[in-house]
PyMOL CGO cylinders between C-alpha atoms (Angstrom):
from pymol import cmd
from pymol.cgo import CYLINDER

trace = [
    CYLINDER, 27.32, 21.72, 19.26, 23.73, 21.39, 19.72, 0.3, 1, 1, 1, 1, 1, 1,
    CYLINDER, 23.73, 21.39, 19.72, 21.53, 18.53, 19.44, 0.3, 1, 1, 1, 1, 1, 1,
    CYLINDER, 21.53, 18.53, 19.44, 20.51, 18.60, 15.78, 0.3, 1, 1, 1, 1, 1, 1,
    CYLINDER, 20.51, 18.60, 15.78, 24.37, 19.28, 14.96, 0.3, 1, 1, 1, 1, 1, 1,
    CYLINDER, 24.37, 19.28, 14.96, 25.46, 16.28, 16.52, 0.3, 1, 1, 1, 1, 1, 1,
    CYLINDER, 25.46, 16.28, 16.52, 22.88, 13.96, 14.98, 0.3, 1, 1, 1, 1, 1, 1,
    CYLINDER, 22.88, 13.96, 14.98, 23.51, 15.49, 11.53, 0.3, 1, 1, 1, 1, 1, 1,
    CYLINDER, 23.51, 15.49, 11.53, 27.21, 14.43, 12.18, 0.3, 1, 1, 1, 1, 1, 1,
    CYLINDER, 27.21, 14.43, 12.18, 26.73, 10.92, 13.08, 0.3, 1, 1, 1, 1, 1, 1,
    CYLINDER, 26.73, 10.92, 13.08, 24.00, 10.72, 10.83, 0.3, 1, 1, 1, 1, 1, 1,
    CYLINDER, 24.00, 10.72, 10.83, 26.80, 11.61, 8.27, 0.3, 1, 1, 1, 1, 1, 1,
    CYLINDER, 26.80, 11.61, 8.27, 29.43, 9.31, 9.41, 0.3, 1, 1, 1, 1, 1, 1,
    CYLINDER, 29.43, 9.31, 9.41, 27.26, 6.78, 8.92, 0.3, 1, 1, 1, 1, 1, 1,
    CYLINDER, 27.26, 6.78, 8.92, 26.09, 7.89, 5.89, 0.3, 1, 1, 1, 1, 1, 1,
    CYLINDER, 26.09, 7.89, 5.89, 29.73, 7.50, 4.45, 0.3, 1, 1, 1, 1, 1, 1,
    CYLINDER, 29.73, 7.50, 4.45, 30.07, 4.26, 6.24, 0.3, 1, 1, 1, 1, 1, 1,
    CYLINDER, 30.07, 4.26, 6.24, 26.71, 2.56, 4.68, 0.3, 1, 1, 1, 1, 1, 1,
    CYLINDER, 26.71, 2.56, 4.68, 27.53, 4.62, 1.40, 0.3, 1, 1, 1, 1, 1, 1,
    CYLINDER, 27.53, 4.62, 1.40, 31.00, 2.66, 0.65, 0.3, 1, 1, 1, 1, 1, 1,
    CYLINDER, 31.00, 2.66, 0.65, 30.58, -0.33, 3.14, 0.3, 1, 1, 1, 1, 1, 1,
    CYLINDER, 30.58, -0.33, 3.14, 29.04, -3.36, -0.08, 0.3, 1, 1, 1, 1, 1, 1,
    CYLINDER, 29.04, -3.36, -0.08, 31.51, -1.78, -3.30, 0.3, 1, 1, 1, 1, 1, 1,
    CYLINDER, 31.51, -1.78, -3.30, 31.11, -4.33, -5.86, 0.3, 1, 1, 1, 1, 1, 1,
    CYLINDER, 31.11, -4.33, -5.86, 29.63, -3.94, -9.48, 0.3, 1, 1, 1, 1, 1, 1,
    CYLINDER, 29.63, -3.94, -9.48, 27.08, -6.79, -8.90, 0.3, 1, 1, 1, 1, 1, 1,
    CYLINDER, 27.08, -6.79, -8.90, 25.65, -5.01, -5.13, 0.3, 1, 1, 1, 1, 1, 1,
    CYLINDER, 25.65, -5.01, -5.13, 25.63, -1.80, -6.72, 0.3, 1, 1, 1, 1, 1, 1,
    CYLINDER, 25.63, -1.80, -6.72, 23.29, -2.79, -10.14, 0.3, 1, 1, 1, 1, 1, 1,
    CYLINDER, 23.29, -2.79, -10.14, 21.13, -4.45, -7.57, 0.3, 1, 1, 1, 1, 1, 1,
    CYLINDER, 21.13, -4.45, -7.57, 20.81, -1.23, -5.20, 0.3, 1, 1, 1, 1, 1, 1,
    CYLINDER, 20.81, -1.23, -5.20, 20.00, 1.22, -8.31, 0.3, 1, 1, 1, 1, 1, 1,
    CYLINDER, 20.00, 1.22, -8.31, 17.69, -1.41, -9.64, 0.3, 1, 1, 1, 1, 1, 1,
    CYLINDER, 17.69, -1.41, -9.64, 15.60, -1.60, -6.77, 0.3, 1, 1, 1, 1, 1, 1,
    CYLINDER, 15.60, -1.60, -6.77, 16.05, 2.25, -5.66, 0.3, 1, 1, 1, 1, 1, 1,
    CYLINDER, 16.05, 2.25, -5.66, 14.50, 3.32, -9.72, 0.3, 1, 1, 1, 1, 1, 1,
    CYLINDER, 14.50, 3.32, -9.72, 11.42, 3.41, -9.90, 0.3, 1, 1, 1, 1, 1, 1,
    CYLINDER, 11.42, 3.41, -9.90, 10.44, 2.68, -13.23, 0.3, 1, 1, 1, 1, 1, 1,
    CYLINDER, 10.44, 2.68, -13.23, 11.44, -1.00, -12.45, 0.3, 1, 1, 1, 1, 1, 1,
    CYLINDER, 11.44, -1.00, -12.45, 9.01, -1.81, -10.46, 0.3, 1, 1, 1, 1, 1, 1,
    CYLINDER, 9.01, -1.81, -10.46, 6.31, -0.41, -12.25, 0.3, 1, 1, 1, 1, 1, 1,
    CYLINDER, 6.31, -0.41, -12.25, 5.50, -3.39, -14.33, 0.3, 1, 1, 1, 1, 1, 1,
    CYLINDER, 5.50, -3.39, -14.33, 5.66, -5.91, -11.27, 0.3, 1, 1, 1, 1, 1, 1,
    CYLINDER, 5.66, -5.91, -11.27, 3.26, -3.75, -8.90, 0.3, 1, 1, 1, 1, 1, 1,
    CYLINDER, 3.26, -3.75, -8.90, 0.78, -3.38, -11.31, 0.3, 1, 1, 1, 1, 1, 1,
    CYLINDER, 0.78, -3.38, -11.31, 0.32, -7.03, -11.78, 0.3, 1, 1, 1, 1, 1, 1,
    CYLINDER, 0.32, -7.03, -11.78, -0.02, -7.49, -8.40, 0.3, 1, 1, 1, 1, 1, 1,
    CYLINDER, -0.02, -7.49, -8.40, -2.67, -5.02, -7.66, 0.3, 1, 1, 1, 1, 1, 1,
    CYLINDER, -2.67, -5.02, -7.66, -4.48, -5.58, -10.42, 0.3, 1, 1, 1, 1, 1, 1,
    CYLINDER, -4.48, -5.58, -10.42, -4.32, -9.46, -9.18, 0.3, 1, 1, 1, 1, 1, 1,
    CYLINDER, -4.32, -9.46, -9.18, -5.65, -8.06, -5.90, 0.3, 1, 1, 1, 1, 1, 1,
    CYLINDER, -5.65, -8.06, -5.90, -8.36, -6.07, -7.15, 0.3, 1, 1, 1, 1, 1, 1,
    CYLINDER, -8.36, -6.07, -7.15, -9.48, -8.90, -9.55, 0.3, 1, 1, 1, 1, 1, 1,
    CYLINDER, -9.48, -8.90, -9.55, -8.89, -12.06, -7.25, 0.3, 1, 1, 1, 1, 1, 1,
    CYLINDER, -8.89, -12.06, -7.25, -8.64, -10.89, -4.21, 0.3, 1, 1, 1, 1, 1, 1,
    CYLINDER, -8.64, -10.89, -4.21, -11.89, -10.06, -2.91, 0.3, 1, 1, 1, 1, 1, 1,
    CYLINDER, -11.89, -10.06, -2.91, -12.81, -7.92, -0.90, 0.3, 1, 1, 1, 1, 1, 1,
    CYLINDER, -12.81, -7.92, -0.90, -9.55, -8.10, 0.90, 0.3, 1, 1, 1, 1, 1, 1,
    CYLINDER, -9.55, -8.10, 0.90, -7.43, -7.70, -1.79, 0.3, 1, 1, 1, 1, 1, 1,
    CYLINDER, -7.43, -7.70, -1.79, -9.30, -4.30, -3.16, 0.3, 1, 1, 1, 1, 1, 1,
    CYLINDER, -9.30, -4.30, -3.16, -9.49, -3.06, 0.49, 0.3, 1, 1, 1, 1, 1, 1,
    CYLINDER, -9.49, -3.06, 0.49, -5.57, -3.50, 0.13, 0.3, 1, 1, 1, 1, 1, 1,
    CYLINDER, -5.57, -3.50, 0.13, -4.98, -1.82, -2.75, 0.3, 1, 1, 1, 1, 1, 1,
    CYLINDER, -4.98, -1.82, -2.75, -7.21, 1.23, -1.99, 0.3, 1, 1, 1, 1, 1, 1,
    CYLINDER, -7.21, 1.23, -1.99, -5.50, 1.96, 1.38, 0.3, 1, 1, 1, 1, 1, 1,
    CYLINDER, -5.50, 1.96, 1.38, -2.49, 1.11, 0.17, 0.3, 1, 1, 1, 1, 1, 1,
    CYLINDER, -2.49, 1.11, 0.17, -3.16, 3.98, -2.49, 0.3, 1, 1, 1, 1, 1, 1,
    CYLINDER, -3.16, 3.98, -2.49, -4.11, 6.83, -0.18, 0.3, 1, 1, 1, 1, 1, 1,
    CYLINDER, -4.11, 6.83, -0.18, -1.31, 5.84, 2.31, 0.3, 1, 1, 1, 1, 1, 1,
    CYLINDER, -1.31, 5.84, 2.31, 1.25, 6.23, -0.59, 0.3, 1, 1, 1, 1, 1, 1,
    CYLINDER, 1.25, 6.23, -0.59, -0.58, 9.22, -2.07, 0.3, 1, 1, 1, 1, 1, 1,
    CYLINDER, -0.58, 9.22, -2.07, -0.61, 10.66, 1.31, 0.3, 1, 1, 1, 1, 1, 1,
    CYLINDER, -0.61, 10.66, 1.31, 3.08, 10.22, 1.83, 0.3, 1, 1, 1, 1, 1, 1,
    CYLINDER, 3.08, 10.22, 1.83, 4.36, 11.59, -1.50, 0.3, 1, 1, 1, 1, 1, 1,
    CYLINDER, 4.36, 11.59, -1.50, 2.79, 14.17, -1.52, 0.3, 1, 1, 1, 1, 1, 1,
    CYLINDER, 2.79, 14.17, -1.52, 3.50, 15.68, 2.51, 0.3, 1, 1, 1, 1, 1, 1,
    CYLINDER, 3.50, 15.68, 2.51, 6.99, 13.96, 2.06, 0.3, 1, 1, 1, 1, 1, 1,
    CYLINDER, 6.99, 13.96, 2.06, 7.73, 15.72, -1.35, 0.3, 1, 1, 1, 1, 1, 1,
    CYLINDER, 7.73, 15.72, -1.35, 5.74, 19.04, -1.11, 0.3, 1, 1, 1, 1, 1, 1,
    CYLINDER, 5.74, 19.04, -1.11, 5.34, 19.94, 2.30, 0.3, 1, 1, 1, 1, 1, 1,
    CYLINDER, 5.34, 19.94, 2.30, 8.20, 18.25, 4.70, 0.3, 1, 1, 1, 1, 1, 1,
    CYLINDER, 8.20, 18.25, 4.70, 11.15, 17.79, 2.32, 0.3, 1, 1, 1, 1, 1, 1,
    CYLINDER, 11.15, 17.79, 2.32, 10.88, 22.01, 1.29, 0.3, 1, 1, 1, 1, 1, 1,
    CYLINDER, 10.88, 22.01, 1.29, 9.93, 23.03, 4.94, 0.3, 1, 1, 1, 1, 1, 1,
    CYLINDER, 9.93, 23.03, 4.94, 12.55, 20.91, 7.07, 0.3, 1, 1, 1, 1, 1, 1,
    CYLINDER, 12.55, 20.91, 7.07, 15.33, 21.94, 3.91, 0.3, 1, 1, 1, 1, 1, 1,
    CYLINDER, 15.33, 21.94, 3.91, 17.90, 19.28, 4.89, 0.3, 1, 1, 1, 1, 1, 1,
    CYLINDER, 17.90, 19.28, 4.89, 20.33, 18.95, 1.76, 0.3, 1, 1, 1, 1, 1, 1,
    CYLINDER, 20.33, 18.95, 1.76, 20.76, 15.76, 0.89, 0.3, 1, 1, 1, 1, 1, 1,
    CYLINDER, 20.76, 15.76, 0.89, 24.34, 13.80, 0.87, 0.3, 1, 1, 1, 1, 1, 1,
    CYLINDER, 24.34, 13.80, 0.87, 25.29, 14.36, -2.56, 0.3, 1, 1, 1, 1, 1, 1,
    CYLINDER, 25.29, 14.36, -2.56, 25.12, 17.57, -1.94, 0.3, 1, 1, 1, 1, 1, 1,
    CYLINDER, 25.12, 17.57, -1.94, 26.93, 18.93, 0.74, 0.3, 1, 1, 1, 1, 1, 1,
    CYLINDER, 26.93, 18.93, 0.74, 29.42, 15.68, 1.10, 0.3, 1, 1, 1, 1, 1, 1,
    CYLINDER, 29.42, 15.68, 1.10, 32.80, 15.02, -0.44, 0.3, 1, 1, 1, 1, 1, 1,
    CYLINDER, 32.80, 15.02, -0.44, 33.38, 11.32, -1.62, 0.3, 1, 1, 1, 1, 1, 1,
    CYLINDER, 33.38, 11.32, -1.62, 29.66, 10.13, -2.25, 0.3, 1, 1, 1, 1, 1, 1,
    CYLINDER, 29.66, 10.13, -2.25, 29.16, 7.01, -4.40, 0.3, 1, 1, 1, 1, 1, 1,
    CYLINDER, 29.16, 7.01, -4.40, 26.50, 8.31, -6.29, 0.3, 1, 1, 1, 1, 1, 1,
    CYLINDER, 26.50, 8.31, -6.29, 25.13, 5.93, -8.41, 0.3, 1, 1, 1, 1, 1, 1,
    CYLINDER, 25.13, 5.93, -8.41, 21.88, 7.68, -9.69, 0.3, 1, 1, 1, 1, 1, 1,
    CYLINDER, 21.88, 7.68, -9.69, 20.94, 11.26, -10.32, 0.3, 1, 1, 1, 1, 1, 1,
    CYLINDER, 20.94, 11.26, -10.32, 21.43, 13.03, -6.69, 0.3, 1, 1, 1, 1, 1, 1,
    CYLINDER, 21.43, 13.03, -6.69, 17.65, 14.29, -7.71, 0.3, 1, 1, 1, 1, 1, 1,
    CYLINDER, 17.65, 14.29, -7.71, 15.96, 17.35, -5.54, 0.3, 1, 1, 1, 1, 1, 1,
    CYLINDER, 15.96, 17.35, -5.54, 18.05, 19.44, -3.18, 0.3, 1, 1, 1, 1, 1, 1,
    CYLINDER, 18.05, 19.44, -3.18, 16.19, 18.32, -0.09, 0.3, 1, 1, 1, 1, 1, 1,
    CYLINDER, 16.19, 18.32, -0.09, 16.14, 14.99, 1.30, 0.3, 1, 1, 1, 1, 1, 1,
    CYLINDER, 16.14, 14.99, 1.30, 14.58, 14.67, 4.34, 0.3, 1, 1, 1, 1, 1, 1,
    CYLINDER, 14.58, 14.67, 4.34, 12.36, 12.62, 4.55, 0.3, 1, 1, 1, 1, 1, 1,
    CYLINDER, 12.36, 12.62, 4.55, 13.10, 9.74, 1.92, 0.3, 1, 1, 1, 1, 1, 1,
    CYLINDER, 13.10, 9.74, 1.92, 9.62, 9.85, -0.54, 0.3, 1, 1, 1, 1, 1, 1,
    CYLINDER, 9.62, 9.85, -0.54, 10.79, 6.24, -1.33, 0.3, 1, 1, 1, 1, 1, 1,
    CYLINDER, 10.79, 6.24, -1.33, 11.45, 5.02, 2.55, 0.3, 1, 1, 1, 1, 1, 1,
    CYLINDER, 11.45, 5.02, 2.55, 7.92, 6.29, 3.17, 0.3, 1, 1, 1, 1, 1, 1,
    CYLINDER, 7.92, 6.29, 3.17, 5.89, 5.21, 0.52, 0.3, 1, 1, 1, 1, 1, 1,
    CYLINDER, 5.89, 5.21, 0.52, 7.77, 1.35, 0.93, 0.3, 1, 1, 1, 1, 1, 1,
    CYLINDER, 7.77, 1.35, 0.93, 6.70, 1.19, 4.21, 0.3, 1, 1, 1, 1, 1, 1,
    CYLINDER, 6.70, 1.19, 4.21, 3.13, 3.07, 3.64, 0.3, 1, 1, 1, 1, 1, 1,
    CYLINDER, 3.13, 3.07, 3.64, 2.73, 0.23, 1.26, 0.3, 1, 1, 1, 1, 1, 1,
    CYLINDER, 2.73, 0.23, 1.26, 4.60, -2.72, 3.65, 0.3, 1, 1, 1, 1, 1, 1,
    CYLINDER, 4.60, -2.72, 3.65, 2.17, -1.63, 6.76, 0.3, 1, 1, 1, 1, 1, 1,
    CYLINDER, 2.17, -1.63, 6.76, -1.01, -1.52, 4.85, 0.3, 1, 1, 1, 1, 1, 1,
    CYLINDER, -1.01, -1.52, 4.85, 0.21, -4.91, 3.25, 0.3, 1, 1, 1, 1, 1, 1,
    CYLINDER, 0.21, -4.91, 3.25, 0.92, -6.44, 5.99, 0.3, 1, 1, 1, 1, 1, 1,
    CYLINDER, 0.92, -6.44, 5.99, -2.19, -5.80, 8.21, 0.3, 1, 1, 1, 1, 1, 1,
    CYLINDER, -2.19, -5.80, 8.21, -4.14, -7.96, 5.39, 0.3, 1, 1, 1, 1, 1, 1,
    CYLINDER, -4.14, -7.96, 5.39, -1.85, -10.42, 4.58, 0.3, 1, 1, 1, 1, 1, 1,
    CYLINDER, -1.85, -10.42, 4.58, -0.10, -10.82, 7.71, 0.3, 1, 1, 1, 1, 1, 1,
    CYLINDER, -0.10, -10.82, 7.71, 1.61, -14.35, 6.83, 0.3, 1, 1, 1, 1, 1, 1,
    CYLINDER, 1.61, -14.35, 6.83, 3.88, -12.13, 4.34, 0.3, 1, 1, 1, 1, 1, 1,
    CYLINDER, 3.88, -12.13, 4.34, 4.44, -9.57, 7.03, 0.3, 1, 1, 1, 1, 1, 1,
    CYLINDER, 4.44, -9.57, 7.03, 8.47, -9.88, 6.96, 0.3, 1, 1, 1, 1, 1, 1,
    CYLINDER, 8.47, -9.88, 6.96, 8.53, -10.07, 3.42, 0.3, 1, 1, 1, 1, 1, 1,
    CYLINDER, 8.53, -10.07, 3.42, 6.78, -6.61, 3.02, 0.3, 1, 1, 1, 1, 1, 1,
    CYLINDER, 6.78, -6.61, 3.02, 8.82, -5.20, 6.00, 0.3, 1, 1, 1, 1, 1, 1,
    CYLINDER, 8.82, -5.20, 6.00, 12.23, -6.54, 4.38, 0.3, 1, 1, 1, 1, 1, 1,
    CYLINDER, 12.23, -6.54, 4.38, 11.54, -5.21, 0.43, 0.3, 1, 1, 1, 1, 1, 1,
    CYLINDER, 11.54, -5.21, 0.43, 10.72, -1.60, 2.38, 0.3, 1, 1, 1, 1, 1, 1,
    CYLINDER, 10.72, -1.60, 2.38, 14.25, -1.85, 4.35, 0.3, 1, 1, 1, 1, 1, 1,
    CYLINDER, 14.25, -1.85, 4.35, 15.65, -2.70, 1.02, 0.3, 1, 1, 1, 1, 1, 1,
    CYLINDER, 15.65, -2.70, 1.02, 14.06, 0.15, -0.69, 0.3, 1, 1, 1, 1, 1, 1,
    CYLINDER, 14.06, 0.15, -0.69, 15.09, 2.55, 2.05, 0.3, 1, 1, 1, 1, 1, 1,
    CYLINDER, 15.09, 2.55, 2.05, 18.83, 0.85, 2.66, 0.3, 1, 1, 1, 1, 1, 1,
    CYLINDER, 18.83, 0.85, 2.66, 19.10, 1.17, -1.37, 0.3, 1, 1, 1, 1, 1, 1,
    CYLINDER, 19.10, 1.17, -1.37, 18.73, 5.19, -1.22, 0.3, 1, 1, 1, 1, 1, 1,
    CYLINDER, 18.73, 5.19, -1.22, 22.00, 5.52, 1.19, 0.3, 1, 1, 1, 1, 1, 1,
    CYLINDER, 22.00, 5.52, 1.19, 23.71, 2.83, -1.08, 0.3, 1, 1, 1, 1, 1, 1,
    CYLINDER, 23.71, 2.83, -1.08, 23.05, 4.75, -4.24, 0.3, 1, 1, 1, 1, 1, 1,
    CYLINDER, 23.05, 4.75, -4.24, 24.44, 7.81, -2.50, 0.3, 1, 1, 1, 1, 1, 1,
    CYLINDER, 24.44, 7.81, -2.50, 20.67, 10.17, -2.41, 0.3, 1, 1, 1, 1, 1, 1,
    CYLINDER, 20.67, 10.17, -2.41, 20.02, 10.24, 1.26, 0.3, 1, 1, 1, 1, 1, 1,
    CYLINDER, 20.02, 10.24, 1.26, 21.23, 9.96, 5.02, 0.3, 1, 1, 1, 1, 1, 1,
    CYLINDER, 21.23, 9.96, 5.02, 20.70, 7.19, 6.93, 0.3, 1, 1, 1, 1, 1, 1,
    CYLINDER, 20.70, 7.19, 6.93, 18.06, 9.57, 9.07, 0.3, 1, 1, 1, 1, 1, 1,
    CYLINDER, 18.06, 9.57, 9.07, 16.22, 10.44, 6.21, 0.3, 1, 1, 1, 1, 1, 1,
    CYLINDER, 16.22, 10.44, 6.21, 15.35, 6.83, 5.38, 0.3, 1, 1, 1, 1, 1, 1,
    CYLINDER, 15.35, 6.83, 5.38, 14.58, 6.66, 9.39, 0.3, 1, 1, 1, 1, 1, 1,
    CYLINDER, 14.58, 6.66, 9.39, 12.30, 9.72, 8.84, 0.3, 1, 1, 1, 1, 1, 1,
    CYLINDER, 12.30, 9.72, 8.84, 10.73, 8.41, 5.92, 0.3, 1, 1, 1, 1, 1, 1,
    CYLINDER, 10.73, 8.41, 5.92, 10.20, 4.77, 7.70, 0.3, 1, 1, 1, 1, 1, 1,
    CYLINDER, 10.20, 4.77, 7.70, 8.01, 6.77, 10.80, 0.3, 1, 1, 1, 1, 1, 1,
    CYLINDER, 8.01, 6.77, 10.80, 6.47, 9.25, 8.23, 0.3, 1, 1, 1, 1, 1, 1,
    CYLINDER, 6.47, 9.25, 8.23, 4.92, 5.85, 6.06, 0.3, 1, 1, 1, 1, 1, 1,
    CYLINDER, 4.92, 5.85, 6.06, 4.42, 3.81, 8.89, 0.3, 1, 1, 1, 1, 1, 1,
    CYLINDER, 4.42, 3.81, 8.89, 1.85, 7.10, 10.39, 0.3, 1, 1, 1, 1, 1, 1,
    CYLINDER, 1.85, 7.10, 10.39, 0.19, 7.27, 7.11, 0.3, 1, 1, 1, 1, 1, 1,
    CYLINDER, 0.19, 7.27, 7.11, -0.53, 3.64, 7.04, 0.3, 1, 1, 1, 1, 1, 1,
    CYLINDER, -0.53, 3.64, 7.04, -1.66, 3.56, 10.34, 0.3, 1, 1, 1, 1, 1, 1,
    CYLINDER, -1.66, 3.56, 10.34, -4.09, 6.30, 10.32, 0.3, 1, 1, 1, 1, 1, 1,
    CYLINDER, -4.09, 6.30, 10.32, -5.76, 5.24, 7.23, 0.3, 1, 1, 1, 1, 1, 1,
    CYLINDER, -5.76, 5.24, 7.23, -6.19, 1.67, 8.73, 0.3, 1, 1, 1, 1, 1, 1,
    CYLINDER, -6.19, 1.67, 8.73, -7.69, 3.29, 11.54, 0.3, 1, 1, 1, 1, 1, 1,
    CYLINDER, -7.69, 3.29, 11.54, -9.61, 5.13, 9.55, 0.3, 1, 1, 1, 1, 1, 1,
    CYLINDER, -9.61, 5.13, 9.55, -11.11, 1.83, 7.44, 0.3, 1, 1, 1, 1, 1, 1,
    CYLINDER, -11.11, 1.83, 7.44, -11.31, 0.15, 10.91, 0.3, 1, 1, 1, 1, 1, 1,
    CYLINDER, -11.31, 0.15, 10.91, -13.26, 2.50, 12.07, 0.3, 1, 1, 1, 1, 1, 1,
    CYLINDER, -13.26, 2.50, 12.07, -15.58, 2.72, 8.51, 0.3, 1, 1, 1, 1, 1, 1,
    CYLINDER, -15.58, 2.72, 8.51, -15.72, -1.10, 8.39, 0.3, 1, 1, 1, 1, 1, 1,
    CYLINDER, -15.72, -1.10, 8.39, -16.77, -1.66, 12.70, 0.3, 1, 1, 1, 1, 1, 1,
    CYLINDER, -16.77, -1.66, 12.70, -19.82, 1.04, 12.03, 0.3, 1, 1, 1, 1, 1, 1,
    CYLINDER, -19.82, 1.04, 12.03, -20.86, -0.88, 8.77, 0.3, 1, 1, 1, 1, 1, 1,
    CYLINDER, -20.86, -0.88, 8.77, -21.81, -4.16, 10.66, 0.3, 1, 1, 1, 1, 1, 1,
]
cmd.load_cgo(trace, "trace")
């Protein structure tokens, strides 16, 4: 067995493990809520829109990076990594997956939602560092929530974790960079 065998295997043991470790009606409304999208939708727009329009320049330096970090995730994580790396997700290719969503896309890796939570929770927490755990801990949850719901391996999330947390980086670089030359 070589290297990426073995990881796929513990990755899936723990997969099952994670996947059936919380069963209770309550812990698994609260996973699907927070792993659907559509949920957060309302709440995130008030806040940027807060940010933009209160928070100064801060606040719309926040939201913009936060933006392209996000973009920039989805769209590698979705269109270029997920159909070039080709790793099936759980639902899939396992037996006895609690699958409490759609199983969505055939590829999994990396997790679109673990990297655009933390693309967001980086950028986030650079400018408002106070909240810094909070931002860190709703990403975990966002990522933790797409093993609970049965959609991807624990690796993906970790995969999706790095992939946002580059993204975020390099575009505060980036506005570092922009912002130092400016004064």
């Amino acid at each position: 067995m070589n290297l990426i065998d073995l990881l796929q295997h513990y990755d899936a043991i723990l997969f099952q493990f994670l996947n059936h470790l919380l069963v209770n009606p309550i812990w698994d409304a609260i996973m699907v809520a927070v792993t659907t999208q559509k949920y957060w939708v309302a709440p995130l727009l008030i806040v940027l829109i807060s940010l933009i329009w209160k928070g100064g320049k801060q606040g719309r330096a926040a939201v913009v990076l936060a933006l392209l970090a996000v973009g920039a995730c989805d769209v590698i994580s979705a269109r270029v990594l997920k159909p070039g790396i080709g790793r099936v997700r759980p639902c899939y290719e396992l037996e006895n997956v609690r699958l409490l969503i759609p199983c969505g896309g055939r590829h999994g890796f990396p997790s679109s939602h673990a990297a655009n939570s933390m693309a967001a929770a980086v950028v986030f927490a650079y400018f408002y560092s106070r909240y810094r755990a909070c931002f860190f801990a709703l990403a975990f949850l966002v990522g933790y929530s797409r093993i609970v719901v049965g959609a991807h391996y624990p690796g993906d999330m970790l995969g999706g974790f790095i992939l946002g947390g580059l993204f975020a980086t390099l575009f505060l670089i980036l506005y570092q960079k922009l912002n130092w030359q400016r004064t």
